[in-house]
C-alpha positions as CSV (number, residue, x, y, z in Angstrom):
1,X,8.6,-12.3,-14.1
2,X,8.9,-8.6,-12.5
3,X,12.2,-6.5,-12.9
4,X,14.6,-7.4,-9.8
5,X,13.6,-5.9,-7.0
6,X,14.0,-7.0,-4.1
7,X,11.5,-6.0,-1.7
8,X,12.0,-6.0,2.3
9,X,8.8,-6.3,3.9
10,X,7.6,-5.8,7.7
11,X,4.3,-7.6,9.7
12,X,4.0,-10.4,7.2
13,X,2.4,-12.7,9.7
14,X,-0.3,-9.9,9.9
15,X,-3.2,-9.7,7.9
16,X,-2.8,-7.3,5.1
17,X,1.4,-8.5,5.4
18,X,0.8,-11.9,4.9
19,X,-1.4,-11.3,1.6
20,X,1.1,-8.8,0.4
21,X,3.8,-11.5,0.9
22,X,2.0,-14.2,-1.4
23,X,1.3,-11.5,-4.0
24,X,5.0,-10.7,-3.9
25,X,6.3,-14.0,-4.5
26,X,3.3,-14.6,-7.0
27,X,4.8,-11.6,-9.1
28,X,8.2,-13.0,-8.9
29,X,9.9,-10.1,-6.8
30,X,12.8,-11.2,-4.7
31,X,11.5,-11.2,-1.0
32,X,13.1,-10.4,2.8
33,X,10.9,-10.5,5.2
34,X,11.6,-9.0,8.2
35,X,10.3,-12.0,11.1
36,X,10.4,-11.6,15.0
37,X,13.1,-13.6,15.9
38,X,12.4,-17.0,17.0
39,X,14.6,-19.3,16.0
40,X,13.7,-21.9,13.5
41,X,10.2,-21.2,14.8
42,X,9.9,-18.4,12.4
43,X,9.6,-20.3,9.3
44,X,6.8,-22.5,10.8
45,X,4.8,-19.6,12.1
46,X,4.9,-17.6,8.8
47,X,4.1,-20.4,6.6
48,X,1.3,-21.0,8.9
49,X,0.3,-17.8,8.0
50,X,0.2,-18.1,4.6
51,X,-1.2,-21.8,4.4
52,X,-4.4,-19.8,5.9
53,X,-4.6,-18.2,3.1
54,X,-4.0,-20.9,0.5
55,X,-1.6,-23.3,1.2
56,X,2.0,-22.2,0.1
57,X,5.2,-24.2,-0.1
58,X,7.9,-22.1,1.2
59,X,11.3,-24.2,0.1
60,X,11.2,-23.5,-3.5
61,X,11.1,-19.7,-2.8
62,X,13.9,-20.1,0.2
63,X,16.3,-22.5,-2.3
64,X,15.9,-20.3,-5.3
65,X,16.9,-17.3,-3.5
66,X,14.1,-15.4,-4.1
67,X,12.4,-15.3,-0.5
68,X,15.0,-14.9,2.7
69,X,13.5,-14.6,6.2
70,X,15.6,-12.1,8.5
71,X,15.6,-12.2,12.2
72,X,14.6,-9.3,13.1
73,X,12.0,-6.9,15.0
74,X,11.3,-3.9,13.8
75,X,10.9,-2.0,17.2
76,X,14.6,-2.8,18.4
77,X,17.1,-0.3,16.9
78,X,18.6,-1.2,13.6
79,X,16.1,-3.8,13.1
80,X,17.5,-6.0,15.8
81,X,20.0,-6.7,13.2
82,X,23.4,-7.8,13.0
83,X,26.0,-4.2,11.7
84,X,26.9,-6.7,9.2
85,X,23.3,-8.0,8.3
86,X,22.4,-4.1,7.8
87,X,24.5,-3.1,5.5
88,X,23.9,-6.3,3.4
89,X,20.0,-5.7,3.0
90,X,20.7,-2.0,2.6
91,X,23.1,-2.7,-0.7
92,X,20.5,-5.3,-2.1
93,X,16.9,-4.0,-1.1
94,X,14.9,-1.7,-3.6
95,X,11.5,-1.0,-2.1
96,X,10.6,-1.4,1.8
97,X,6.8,-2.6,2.6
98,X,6.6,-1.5,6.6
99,X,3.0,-3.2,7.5
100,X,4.3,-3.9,11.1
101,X,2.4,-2.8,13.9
102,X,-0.3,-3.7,16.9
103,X,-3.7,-3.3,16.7
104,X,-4.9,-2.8,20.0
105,X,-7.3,-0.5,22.0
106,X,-6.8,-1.5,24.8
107,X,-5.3,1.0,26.8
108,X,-2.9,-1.0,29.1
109,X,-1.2,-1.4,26.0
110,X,0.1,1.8,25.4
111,X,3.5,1.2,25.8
112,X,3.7,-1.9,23.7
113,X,1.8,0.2,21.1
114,X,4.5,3.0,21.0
115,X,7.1,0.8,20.9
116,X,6.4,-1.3,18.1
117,X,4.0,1.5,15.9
118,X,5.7,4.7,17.0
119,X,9.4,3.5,17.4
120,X,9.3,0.6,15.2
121,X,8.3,3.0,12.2
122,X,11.7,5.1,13.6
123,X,13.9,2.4,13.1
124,X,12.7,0.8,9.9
125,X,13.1,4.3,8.2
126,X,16.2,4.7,9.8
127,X,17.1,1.4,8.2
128,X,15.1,3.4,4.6
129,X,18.4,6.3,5.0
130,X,21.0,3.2,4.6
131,X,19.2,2.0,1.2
132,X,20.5,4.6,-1.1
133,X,17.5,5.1,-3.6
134,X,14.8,2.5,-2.1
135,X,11.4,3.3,-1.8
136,X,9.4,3.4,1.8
137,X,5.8,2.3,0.9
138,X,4.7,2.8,4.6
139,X,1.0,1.1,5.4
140,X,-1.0,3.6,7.3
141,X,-4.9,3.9,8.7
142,X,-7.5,5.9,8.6
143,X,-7.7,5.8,12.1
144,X,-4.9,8.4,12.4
145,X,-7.7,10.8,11.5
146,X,-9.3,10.6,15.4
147,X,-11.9,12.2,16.6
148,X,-12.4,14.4,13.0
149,X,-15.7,14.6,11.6
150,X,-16.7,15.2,8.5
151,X,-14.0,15.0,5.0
152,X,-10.7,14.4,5.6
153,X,-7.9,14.9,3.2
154,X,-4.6,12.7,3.2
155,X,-2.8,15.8,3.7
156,X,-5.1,17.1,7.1
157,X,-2.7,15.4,9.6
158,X,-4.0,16.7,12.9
159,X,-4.1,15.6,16.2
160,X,-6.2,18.4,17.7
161,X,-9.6,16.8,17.9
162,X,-7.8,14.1,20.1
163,X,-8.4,10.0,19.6
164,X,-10.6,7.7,20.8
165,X,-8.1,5.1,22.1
166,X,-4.2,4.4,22.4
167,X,-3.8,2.6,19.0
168,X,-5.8,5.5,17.2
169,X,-2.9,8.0,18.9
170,X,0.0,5.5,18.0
171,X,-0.6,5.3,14.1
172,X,-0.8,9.1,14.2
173,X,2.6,9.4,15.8
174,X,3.7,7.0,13.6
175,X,2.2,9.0,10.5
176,X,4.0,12.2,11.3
177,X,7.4,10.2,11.7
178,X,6.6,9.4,8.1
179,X,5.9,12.7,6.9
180,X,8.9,14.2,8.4
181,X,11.1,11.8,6.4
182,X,9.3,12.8,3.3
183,X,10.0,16.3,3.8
184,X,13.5,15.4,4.3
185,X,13.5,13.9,0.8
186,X,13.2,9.9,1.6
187,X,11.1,8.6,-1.1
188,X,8.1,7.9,0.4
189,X,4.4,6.0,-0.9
């Protein structure tokens, strides 16, 4: 059994989210995880998920208290949380996981990219400010490098070669968001 933190995590029904998720509860870490709210559909859909991967039975985990599912989205301000709801999960969560966001290229899409990758990643570490002393371990890509050639340091955020599609451009917006709240001191991975 881990220490006890309690972890919120973003984009579990996504790929990398929905491994991370099972490796979470696996290590015994108390779990929220943030789900697009649906109604009692939620559940369903992320144990779906995670039955893909191996099958996983959820009810222990919700009864023991060790895995709650929040109705949420992360690119509607404050979470698309309840003032009250906020407040809670900022007093009890340690570490946030943000793996939310749309993989698409297609270019029609652009909006719906912005809004969940660019402005999603706004509000969740706008939601990071409220948890005094929690760590943002933000997923990123190596497709907010562009157009670059050659090497390419973590630390060469630059947009000037341009991007080969909208989602490539998204993630780097999303990356300097990040960076700018680690230069203002939120602790950051």
């Amino acid at each position: 059994m881990t220490d006890q933190r309690t972890l919120l995590l973003t984009g579990a029904t996504g790929f990398l989210g929905s491994h991370l998720a099972l490796a979470f509860l696996d290590c015994g870490y108390r779990l929220k995880i943030l789900v697009r709210s649906q109604g009692a559909g939620s559940e369903l859909r992320l144990k779906r998920v995670l039955d893909a991967i191996r099958p996983t039975p959820l009810l222990p985990h919700l009864l023991s208290g060790r895995l709650e599912l929040v109705q949420g989205d992360v690119s509607a301000r404050h979470l698309g949380l309840s003032a009250r709801t906020v407040l809670r999960l900022a007093a009890e969560v340690t570490d946030i996981i943000h793996c939310a966001a749309i993989v698409s290229f297609d270019p029609l899409k652009a909006g719906e990219l912005q809004q969940v990758n660019v402005e999603g990643t706004r509000n969740v570490l706008e939601f990071a400010e409220l948890c005094q002393g929690a760590t943002l371990h933000y997923v990123s890509t190596a497709f907010v490098a562009g157009r670059r050639r050659g090497p390419v340091q973590e630390s060469d955020l630059d947009g000037a070669a341009g991007f080969n599609n909208v989602y490539e451009e998204s993630k780097f917006l999303a990356e300097l968001e990040v960076r700018k709240a680690m230069a203002a001191g939120l602790p950051t991975i």
